[in-house]
N, C-alpha and C positions, 0 to 999 in steps of 0.2 A: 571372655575369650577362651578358649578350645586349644591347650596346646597340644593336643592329638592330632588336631586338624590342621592346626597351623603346621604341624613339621611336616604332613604331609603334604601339602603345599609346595612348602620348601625343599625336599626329597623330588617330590616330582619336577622343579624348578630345574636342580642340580641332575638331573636325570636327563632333561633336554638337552642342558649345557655341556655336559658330558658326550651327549652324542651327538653334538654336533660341532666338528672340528672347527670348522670357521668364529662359530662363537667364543668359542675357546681359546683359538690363537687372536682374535679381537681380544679378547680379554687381558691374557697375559703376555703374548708375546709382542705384540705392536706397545705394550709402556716398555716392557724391557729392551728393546730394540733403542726406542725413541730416547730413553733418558742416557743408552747407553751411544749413542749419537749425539745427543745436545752435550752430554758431559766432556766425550772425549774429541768428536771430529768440530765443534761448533765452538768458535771463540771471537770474542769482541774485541782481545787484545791485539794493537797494535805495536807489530816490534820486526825486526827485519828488513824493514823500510828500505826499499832497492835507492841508492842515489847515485848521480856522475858531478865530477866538477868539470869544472871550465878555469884551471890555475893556471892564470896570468902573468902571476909574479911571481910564482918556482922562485921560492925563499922559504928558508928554514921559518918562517914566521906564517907560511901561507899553507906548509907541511902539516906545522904543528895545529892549524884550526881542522885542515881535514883530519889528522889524526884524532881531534876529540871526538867525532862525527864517528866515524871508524871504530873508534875502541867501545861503543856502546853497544846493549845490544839492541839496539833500537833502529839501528841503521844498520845497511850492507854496502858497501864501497863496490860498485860496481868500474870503477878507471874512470881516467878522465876522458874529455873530448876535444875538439883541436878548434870547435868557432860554438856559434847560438844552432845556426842550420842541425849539427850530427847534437845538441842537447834537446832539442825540439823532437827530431827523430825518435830520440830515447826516450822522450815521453809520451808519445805518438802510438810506439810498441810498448808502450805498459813497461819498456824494461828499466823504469827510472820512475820515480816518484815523485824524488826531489831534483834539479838540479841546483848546484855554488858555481855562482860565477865571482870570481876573483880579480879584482882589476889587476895590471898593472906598476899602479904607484903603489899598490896595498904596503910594501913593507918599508916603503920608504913614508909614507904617511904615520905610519905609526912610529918610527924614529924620530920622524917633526914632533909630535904630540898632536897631530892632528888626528881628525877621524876619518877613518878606513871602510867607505861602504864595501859591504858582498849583498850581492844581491838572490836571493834565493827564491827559486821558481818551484811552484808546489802544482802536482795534476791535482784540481782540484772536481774533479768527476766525479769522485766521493768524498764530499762535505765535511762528513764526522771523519774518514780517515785524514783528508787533507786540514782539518781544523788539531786534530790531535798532532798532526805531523810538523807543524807549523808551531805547536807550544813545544816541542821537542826542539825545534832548530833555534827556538828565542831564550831557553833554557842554555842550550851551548854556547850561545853566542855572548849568554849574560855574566856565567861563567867565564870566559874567555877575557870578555872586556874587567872584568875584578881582577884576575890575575892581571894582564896590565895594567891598569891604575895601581897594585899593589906594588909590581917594580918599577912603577914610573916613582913613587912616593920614596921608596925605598933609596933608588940612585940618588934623587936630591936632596932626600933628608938622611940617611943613612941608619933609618931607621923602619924599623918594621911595625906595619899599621893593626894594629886590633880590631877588629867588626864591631861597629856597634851593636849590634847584634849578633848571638851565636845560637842561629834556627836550626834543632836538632828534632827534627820529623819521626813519628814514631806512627804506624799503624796499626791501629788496632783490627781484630776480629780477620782480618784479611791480609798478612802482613808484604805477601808477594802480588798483591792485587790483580789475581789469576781471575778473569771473567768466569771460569770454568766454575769456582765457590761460590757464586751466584745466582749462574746460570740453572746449574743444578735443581736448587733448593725451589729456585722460582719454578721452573718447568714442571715441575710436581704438581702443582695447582693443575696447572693448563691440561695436561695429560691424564691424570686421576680424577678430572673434571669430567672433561669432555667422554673418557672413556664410560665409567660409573652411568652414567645421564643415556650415551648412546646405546648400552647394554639394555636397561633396565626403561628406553623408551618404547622398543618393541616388544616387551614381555603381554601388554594389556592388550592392546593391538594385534598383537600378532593372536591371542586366543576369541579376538571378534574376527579375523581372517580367515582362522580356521573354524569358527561355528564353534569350537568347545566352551567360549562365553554360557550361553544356552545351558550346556551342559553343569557347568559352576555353578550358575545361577538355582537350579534344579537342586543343588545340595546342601546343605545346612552351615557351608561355610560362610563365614562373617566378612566382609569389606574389610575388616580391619588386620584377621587370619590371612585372608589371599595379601592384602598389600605386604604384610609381615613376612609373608612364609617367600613372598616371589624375591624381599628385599635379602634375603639371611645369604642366598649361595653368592650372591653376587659383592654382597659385603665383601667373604671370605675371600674373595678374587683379589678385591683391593687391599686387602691385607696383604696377602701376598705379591703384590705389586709395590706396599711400602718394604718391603723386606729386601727387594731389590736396592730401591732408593737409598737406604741408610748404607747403603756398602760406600757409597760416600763419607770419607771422614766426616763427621761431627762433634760437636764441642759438648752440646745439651745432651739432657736426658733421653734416652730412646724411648723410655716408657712413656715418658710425656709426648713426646712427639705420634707413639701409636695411638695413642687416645686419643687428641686434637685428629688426628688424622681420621680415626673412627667415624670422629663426628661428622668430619667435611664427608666421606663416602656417603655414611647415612642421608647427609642433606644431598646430593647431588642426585644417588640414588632415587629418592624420595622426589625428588625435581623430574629424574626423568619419567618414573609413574605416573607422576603426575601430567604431566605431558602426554604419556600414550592412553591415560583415561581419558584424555579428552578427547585426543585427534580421534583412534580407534582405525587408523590406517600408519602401517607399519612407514611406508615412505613419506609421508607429512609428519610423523614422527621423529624420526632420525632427521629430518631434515631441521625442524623444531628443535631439538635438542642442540645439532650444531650449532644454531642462531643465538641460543640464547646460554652455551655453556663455553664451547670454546672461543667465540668473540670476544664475549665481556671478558675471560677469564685470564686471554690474551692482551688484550687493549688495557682494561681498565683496573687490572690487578696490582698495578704500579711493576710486575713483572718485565717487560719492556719499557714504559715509558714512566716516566717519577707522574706521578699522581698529582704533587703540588705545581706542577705547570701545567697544566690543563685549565683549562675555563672553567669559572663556580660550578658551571649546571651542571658541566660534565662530573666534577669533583662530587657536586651530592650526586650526583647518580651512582657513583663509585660504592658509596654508604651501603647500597641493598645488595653487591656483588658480593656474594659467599667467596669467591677468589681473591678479594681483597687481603682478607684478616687470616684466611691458608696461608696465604704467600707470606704476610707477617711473621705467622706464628713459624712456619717450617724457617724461615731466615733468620729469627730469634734463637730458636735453637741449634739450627746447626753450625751457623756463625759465631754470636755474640754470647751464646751457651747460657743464656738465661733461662728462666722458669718461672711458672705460673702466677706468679707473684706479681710479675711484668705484663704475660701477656694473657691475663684473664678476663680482662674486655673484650679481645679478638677470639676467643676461647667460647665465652658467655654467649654472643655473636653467633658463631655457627651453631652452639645450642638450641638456640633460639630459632635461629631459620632450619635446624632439621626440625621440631619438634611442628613449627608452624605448617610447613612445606608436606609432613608427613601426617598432618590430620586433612590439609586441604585433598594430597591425594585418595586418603580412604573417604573423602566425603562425596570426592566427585565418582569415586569405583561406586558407592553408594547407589549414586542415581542410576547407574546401569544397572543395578542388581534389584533395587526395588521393583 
Protein backbone atom coordinates (compact mmCIF):
# COMPACT_ATOMS: atom_id res chain seq x y z
CA UNK A 1 0.00 0.00 0.00
CA UNK A 2 1.03 3.55 -1.27
CA UNK A 3 0.54 6.13 1.37
CA UNK A 4 1.11 8.75 -1.23
CA UNK A 5 -1.60 7.52 -3.05
CA UNK A 6 -3.84 6.72 -0.54
CA UNK A 7 -3.92 10.44 0.93
CA UNK A 8 -4.54 11.55 -2.31
CA UNK A 9 -7.46 9.63 -2.58
CA UNK A 10 -8.53 11.01 0.58
CA UNK A 11 -7.68 14.84 -0.23
CA UNK A 12 -9.49 14.46 -3.37
CA UNK A 13 -12.44 12.82 -1.19
CA UNK A 14 -12.47 15.77 1.20
CA UNK A 15 -12.10 18.10 -1.72
CA UNK A 16 -15.70 16.85 -3.13
CA UNK A 17 -17.09 16.98 0.36
CA UNK A 18 -15.99 20.42 0.77
CA UNK A 19 -17.56 21.60 -2.28
CA UNK A 20 -20.47 20.39 -2.01
CA UNK A 21 -22.60 22.04 0.49
CA UNK A 22 -25.43 19.42 0.74
CA UNK A 23 -22.99 16.71 1.39
CA UNK A 24 -21.65 18.51 4.15
CA UNK A 25 -24.62 19.84 5.86
CA UNK A 26 -25.75 15.82 5.43
CA UNK A 27 -22.97 15.31 7.16
CA UNK A 28 -22.77 17.45 10.08
CA UNK A 29 -25.63 19.35 10.46
CA UNK A 30 -28.66 16.79 10.06
CA UNK A 31 -26.71 14.52 13.43
CA UNK A 32 -26.32 17.82 15.17
CA UNK A 33 -29.86 19.02 14.60
CA UNK A 34 -31.29 15.42 15.20
CA UNK A 35 -29.57 14.51 18.58
CA UNK A 36 -30.07 18.05 19.44
CA UNK A 37 -34.05 17.32 18.86
CA UNK A 38 -34.22 13.65 20.28
CA UNK A 39 -32.19 15.07 23.50
CA UNK A 40 -34.15 18.08 24.32
CA UNK A 41 -37.78 18.23 22.31
CA UNK A 42 -38.42 14.16 22.39
CA UNK A 43 -39.37 12.48 25.85
CA UNK A 44 -41.03 9.27 26.81
CA UNK A 45 -41.59 10.60 30.23
CA UNK A 46 -44.89 10.58 31.43
CA UNK A 47 -45.83 13.28 33.99
CA UNK A 48 -48.43 16.25 33.81
CA UNK A 49 -51.16 13.86 33.30
CA UNK A 50 -54.33 16.40 32.74
CA UNK A 51 -57.21 14.92 35.16
CA UNK A 52 -61.05 16.02 36.44
CA UNK A 53 -63.09 14.48 39.29
CA UNK A 54 -66.49 13.77 39.53
CA UNK A 55 -66.45 14.47 43.87
CA UNK A 56 -69.63 13.10 45.09
CA UNK A 57 -69.00 13.31 48.53
CA UNK A 58 -67.32 16.90 49.01
CA UNK A 59 -65.71 15.70 52.45
CA UNK A 60 -62.50 16.52 53.79
CA UNK A 61 -61.87 12.65 53.24
CA UNK A 62 -62.64 12.87 49.30
CA UNK A 63 -60.34 16.40 49.42
CA UNK A 64 -57.74 14.74 50.76
CA UNK A 65 -57.44 11.72 47.85
CA UNK A 66 -57.64 14.43 45.32
CA UNK A 67 -55.11 16.21 46.93
CA UNK A 68 -52.59 13.36 46.74
CA UNK A 69 -53.28 13.28 42.94
CA UNK A 70 -52.71 17.06 42.77
CA UNK A 71 -49.59 17.47 44.91
CA UNK A 72 -47.68 15.03 42.31
CA UNK A 73 -46.04 16.02 39.60
CA UNK A 74 -47.50 13.39 37.67
CA UNK A 75 -50.78 14.82 37.50
CA UNK A 76 -52.60 18.28 36.71
CA UNK A 77 -55.92 19.02 38.41
CA UNK A 78 -57.83 20.23 35.88
CA UNK A 79 -61.47 21.01 38.27
CA UNK A 80 -64.11 19.08 38.70
CA UNK A 81 -67.25 18.18 36.80
CA UNK A 82 -71.05 18.19 37.87
CA UNK A 83 -72.24 14.23 36.24
CA UNK A 84 -70.39 11.20 33.75
CA UNK A 85 -71.86 13.16 30.38
CA UNK A 86 -69.31 16.84 30.93
CA UNK A 87 -66.27 13.77 32.19
CA UNK A 88 -66.74 11.96 29.09
CA UNK A 89 -66.65 15.42 27.16
CA UNK A 90 -63.16 15.98 28.89
CA UNK A 91 -61.85 13.07 27.58
CA UNK A 92 -63.47 13.28 24.15
CA UNK A 93 -61.22 16.76 23.95
CA UNK A 94 -58.03 15.32 25.04
CA UNK A 95 -58.61 17.86 28.01
CA UNK A 96 -58.45 15.04 30.70
CA UNK A 97 -56.74 11.82 30.80
CA UNK A 98 -57.89 10.63 33.66
CA UNK A 99 -61.13 11.00 35.19
CA UNK A 100 -62.14 10.01 39.70
CA UNK A 101 -65.29 9.51 40.10
CA UNK A 102 -66.09 9.67 43.80
CA UNK A 103 -69.34 8.22 45.09
CA UNK A 104 -71.42 9.56 47.52
CA UNK A 105 -71.22 7.21 50.71
CA UNK A 106 -67.28 7.43 49.97
CA UNK A 107 -66.64 9.12 53.39
CA UNK A 108 -69.13 7.57 55.38
CA UNK A 109 -67.90 4.19 54.14
CA UNK A 110 -64.77 4.52 55.21
CA UNK A 111 -65.96 5.59 58.91
CA UNK A 112 -67.86 2.14 58.90
CA UNK A 113 -64.65 0.27 57.96
CA UNK A 114 -66.01 -0.63 55.01
CA UNK A 115 -64.48 -0.30 51.58
CA UNK A 116 -64.87 2.79 49.45
CA UNK A 117 -64.82 2.29 45.62
CA UNK A 118 -63.58 5.38 43.30
CA UNK A 119 -63.75 4.52 40.09
CA UNK A 120 -61.21 5.74 37.70
CA UNK A 121 -61.64 6.23 33.91
CA UNK A 122 -58.22 6.30 32.03
CA UNK A 123 -58.31 7.51 27.84
CA UNK A 124 -56.92 4.65 26.87
CA UNK A 125 -56.04 5.65 22.97
CA UNK A 126 -52.50 5.54 24.01
CA UNK A 127 -51.68 2.20 25.70
CA UNK A 128 -48.19 2.90 27.13
CA UNK A 129 -49.41 6.31 28.33
CA UNK A 130 -52.74 5.01 29.70
CA UNK A 131 -50.90 1.78 31.05
CA UNK A 132 -48.27 4.09 32.87
CA UNK A 133 -51.14 6.32 34.04
CA UNK A 134 -53.02 3.66 35.58
CA UNK A 135 -49.80 2.33 37.82
CA UNK A 136 -49.56 5.91 38.84
CA UNK A 137 -53.35 6.06 40.03
CA UNK A 138 -52.81 2.40 41.85
CA UNK A 139 -49.71 3.70 43.42
CA UNK A 140 -51.96 6.73 45.10
CA UNK A 141 -54.59 4.86 45.84
CA UNK A 142 -52.28 2.19 47.62
CA UNK A 143 -50.80 4.84 49.53
CA UNK A 144 -53.89 6.23 50.48
CA UNK A 145 -55.43 3.02 51.69
CA UNK A 146 -51.99 2.25 54.36
CA UNK A 147 -52.53 5.66 55.66
CA UNK A 148 -56.01 4.50 56.63
CA UNK A 149 -55.39 1.15 57.90
CA UNK A 150 -52.67 2.84 59.75
CA UNK A 151 -55.24 5.13 61.82
CA UNK A 152 -57.77 2.67 61.57
CA UNK A 153 -55.01 0.36 63.82
CA UNK A 154 -54.08 3.14 65.58
CA UNK A 155 -57.72 4.50 67.06
CA UNK A 156 -58.35 0.91 68.26
CA UNK A 157 -55.21 -0.12 69.48
CA UNK A 158 -53.68 3.03 70.40
CA UNK A 159 -50.90 2.16 69.01
CA UNK A 160 -48.84 2.88 66.22
CA UNK A 161 -48.03 0.03 63.65
CA UNK A 162 -44.39 -0.57 62.11
CA UNK A 163 -44.21 -1.96 58.23
CA UNK A 164 -43.04 -5.05 58.08
CA UNK A 165 -41.19 -3.99 55.67
CA UNK A 166 -39.31 -0.58 55.26
CA UNK A 167 -38.61 -0.50 51.05
CA UNK A 168 -36.10 2.34 50.65
CA UNK A 169 -35.69 2.43 46.63
CA UNK A 170 -32.62 3.73 45.44
CA UNK A 171 -31.67 4.24 41.50
CA UNK A 172 -28.99 3.80 40.28
CA UNK A 173 -27.08 5.10 36.86
CA UNK A 174 -30.29 7.33 36.29
CA UNK A 175 -31.46 8.61 39.52
CA UNK A 176 -34.40 11.13 38.11
CA UNK A 177 -35.40 8.66 35.43
CA UNK A 178 -35.27 11.38 32.63
CA UNK A 179 -35.97 9.38 29.14
CA UNK A 180 -33.83 12.05 27.89
CA UNK A 181 -30.28 9.95 29.58
CA UNK A 182 -31.30 7.27 27.35
CA UNK A 183 -32.57 8.54 24.68
CA UNK A 184 -29.57 10.33 23.88
CA UNK A 185 -26.88 7.76 24.24
CA UNK A 186 -29.29 5.31 22.15
CA UNK A 187 -29.98 7.66 19.20
CA UNK A 188 -26.26 7.82 18.48
CA UNK A 189 -26.28 4.43 17.02
CA UNK A 190 -29.24 5.16 15.00
CA UNK A 191 -27.88 8.47 13.54
CA UNK A 192 -24.03 7.96 13.20
CA UNK A 193 -25.28 4.78 11.49
CA UNK A 194 -27.52 5.48 9.19
CA UNK A 195 -25.48 8.82 8.55
CA UNK A 196 -21.72 7.17 8.11
CA UNK A 197 -23.39 4.26 5.48
CA UNK A 198 -25.58 7.04 3.54
CA UNK A 199 -22.34 9.11 3.05
CA UNK A 200 -19.98 6.85 2.10
CA UNK A 201 -22.77 4.52 -0.03
CA UNK A 202 -22.55 7.04 -2.87
CA UNK A 203 -18.81 7.60 -2.92
CA UNK A 204 -18.24 4.33 -5.38
CA UNK A 205 -21.20 4.74 -7.29
CA UNK A 206 -21.33 8.07 -7.77
CA UNK A 207 -17.47 7.72 -9.61
CA UNK A 208 -19.25 4.69 -11.98
CA UNK A 209 -22.01 7.80 -12.78
CA UNK A 210 -19.69 10.05 -13.47
CA UNK A 211 -17.30 7.71 -15.77
CA UNK A 212 -14.22 8.81 -13.46
CA UNK A 213 -14.29 4.71 -12.27
CA UNK A 214 -12.43 4.25 -15.83
CA UNK A 215 -10.32 6.86 -15.01
CA UNK A 216 -9.12 5.22 -11.40
CA UNK A 217 -8.86 2.22 -12.81
CA UNK A 218 -6.31 3.53 -15.48
CA UNK A 219 -3.90 4.51 -12.33
CA UNK A 220 -1.76 2.61 -10.16
CA UNK A 221 -4.13 2.98 -7.36
CA UNK A 222 -4.80 -0.26 -5.15
CA UNK A 223 -8.62 -1.44 -4.15
CA UNK A 224 -7.39 -1.20 -0.90
CA UNK A 225 -5.74 2.78 -1.28
CA UNK A 226 -9.25 4.04 -2.87
CA UNK A 227 -11.42 2.11 -0.21
CA UNK A 228 -8.89 3.62 2.55
CA UNK A 229 -8.27 6.95 1.22
CA UNK A 230 -12.55 7.64 0.25
CA UNK A 231 -13.09 6.03 4.10
CA UNK A 232 -10.39 8.70 6.13
CA UNK A 233 -12.64 12.25 5.34
CA UNK A 234 -15.62 10.86 6.26
CA UNK A 235 -14.33 9.14 9.53
CA UNK A 236 -13.24 12.70 10.44
CA UNK A 237 -16.98 13.95 9.96
CA UNK A 238 -18.02 11.22 12.51
CA UNK A 239 -15.77 12.33 14.81
CA UNK A 240 -16.86 15.40 14.73
CA UNK A 241 -20.27 14.37 15.08
CA UNK A 242 -19.28 12.42 18.50
CA UNK A 243 -17.88 15.71 19.81
CA UNK A 244 -21.34 16.95 19.65
CA UNK A 245 -22.80 14.01 21.32
CA UNK A 246 -20.63 13.87 24.59
CA UNK A 247 -21.89 17.47 25.31
CA UNK A 248 -24.32 15.26 26.98
CA UNK A 249 -23.32 14.74 30.65
CA UNK A 250 -21.49 11.54 31.04
CA UNK A 251 -20.29 9.21 33.72
CA UNK A 252 -17.46 7.06 31.58
CA UNK A 253 -14.45 7.84 29.97
CA UNK A 254 -14.53 10.03 26.89
CA UNK A 255 -11.50 8.50 25.56
CA UNK A 256 -13.11 5.24 25.63
CA UNK A 257 -16.17 6.24 24.32
CA UNK A 258 -13.98 8.01 21.04
CA UNK A 259 -12.39 4.84 20.33
CA UNK A 260 -15.53 2.29 20.47
CA UNK A 261 -17.09 5.02 18.60
CA UNK A 262 -14.08 4.91 15.88
CA UNK A 263 -14.72 1.54 15.41
CA UNK A 264 -18.61 1.68 14.95
CA UNK A 265 -17.83 4.77 12.06
CA UNK A 266 -15.14 2.65 10.42
CA UNK A 267 -17.57 -0.46 10.28
CA UNK A 268 -20.70 1.45 9.17
CA UNK A 269 -18.45 3.45 6.91
CA UNK A 270 -17.11 0.32 5.50
CA UNK A 271 -20.81 -1.12 5.23
CA UNK A 272 -21.75 1.54 3.18
CA UNK A 273 -18.65 0.96 0.45
CA UNK A 274 -19.38 -1.76 0.47
CA UNK A 275 -22.88 -1.25 -0.63
CA UNK A 276 -21.99 1.32 -3.34
CA UNK A 277 -19.32 -1.35 -4.90
CA UNK A 278 -21.88 -3.39 -5.45
CA UNK A 279 -24.93 -1.49 -6.52
CA UNK A 280 -22.70 1.11 -8.66
CA UNK A 281 -25.98 3.29 -8.86
CA UNK A 282 -26.12 6.16 -6.44
CA UNK A 283 -30.14 5.80 -5.82
CA UNK A 284 -30.14 1.83 -5.08
CA UNK A 285 -27.45 2.87 -3.07
CA UNK A 286 -28.76 5.27 -0.46
CA UNK A 287 -31.75 3.36 -0.80
CA UNK A 288 -29.62 0.02 0.36
CA UNK A 289 -27.97 1.74 2.82
CA UNK A 290 -31.28 2.92 4.54
CA UNK A 291 -32.65 -0.61 4.53
CA UNK A 292 -30.04 -2.15 6.05
CA UNK A 293 -28.53 0.62 8.59
CA UNK A 294 -31.25 2.74 9.97
CA UNK A 295 -33.91 -0.27 10.30
CA UNK A 296 -31.89 -2.64 12.09
CA UNK A 297 -30.18 -0.05 13.93
CA UNK A 298 -33.62 1.46 14.97
CA UNK A 299 -35.71 -1.90 15.58
CA UNK A 300 -33.36 -4.20 16.62
CA UNK A 301 -30.55 -2.25 18.60
CA UNK A 302 -32.50 -2.87 21.80
CA UNK A 303 -32.67 1.20 21.34
CA UNK A 304 -36.38 1.30 21.25
CA UNK A 305 -37.65 -1.92 21.98
CA UNK A 306 -35.65 -4.34 24.90
CA UNK A 307 -34.16 -6.93 22.77
CA UNK A 308 -35.22 -9.81 25.42
CA UNK A 309 -38.88 -9.53 24.32
CA UNK A 310 -38.70 -10.24 20.94
CA UNK A 311 -38.94 -13.69 19.42
CA UNK A 312 -35.52 -16.22 19.36
CA UNK A 313 -35.25 -15.59 15.60
CA UNK A 314 -35.55 -12.15 15.71
CA UNK A 315 -33.13 -12.14 19.01
CA UNK A 316 -30.24 -13.93 17.00
CA UNK A 317 -30.81 -11.91 14.21
CA UNK A 318 -29.97 -8.97 16.70
CA UNK A 319 -26.40 -10.94 17.16
CA UNK A 320 -24.94 -9.65 13.61
CA UNK A 321 -26.44 -5.86 14.07
CA UNK A 322 -23.25 -3.54 14.50
CA UNK A 323 -26.08 -1.33 16.42
CA UNK A 324 -26.53 -3.62 18.97
CA UNK A 325 -23.13 -3.56 21.08
CA UNK A 326 -22.85 0.73 19.90
CA UNK A 327 -25.91 1.20 21.85
CA UNK A 328 -24.48 -1.13 24.63
CA UNK A 329 -21.20 0.32 24.85
CA UNK A 330 -22.31 4.27 24.32
CA UNK A 331 -25.21 3.41 27.50
CA UNK A 332 -22.27 1.76 29.44
CA UNK A 333 -20.34 4.58 29.43
CA UNK A 334 -22.39 7.28 29.56
CA UNK A 335 -24.81 6.00 32.26
CA UNK A 336 -23.26 3.22 34.34
CA UNK A 337 -19.59 4.83 33.80
CA UNK A 338 -18.04 1.69 33.35
CA UNK A 339 -15.01 0.58 31.17
CA UNK A 340 -13.47 -1.89 28.98
CA UNK A 341 -13.24 -4.32 31.34
CA UNK A 342 -17.18 -4.75 31.08
CA UNK A 343 -17.66 -4.00 27.73
CA UNK A 344 -15.06 -5.54 25.69
CA UNK A 345 -17.04 -8.22 24.13
CA UNK A 346 -19.38 -5.45 22.50
CA UNK A 347 -16.01 -3.61 21.76
CA UNK A 348 -14.27 -6.99 20.16
CA UNK A 349 -17.70 -7.12 18.13
CA UNK A 350 -17.52 -4.12 16.34
CA UNK A 351 -13.81 -4.82 15.72
CA UNK A 352 -14.48 -7.72 14.21
CA UNK A 353 -17.45 -6.58 11.86
CA UNK A 354 -15.10 -3.35 10.71
CA UNK A 355 -12.19 -5.29 9.98
CA UNK A 356 -14.44 -8.15 8.10
CA UNK A 357 -16.96 -5.57 6.35
CA UNK A 358 -13.80 -3.61 5.27
CA UNK A 359 -11.84 -6.44 3.47
CA UNK A 360 -15.37 -7.70 1.87
CA UNK A 361 -15.52 -3.97 0.51
CA UNK A 362 -12.08 -3.62 -1.01
CA UNK A 363 -12.60 -7.16 -2.42
CA UNK A 364 -15.75 -6.49 -4.25
CA UNK A 365 -13.84 -2.55 -5.48
CA UNK A 366 -11.48 -5.25 -6.54
CA UNK A 367 -13.62 -6.98 -9.16
CA UNK A 368 -14.41 -3.56 -10.69
CA UNK A 369 -10.92 -2.61 -10.97
CA UNK A 370 -9.54 -5.84 -12.35
Amino acid sequence: MNLRRLWAVARKEALHVRRDPRSLGLAVGIPMLMLLMFGYALTLDVDRVPFVVWDQSATPESRDLIARFAATRYFDFRGTVADYSELEREIDRRDASLGLVIPPEFSARLAAGRAAPVQAIVDGSDSNTAAIVLGYTQGIAAAFNQQLTLEQIRRVTGITPVPAIDLRPRVWFNPDLESRNFIVPGIMAVIMGLIAALLTSLTVAREWERGTMEQLISTPVQPAELILGKLLPYSAIGLINMVVAVLVPLRGSVLLLFGVGAIFIVATLAQGLLISALARQQLLASQLAMVTTFLPAFLLSGFAFAIANMPPVVRGITLIIPARYFVSVVKGIFLRGVGLEVLWRDALFLLVFAVVVLALAIRATRKRLD
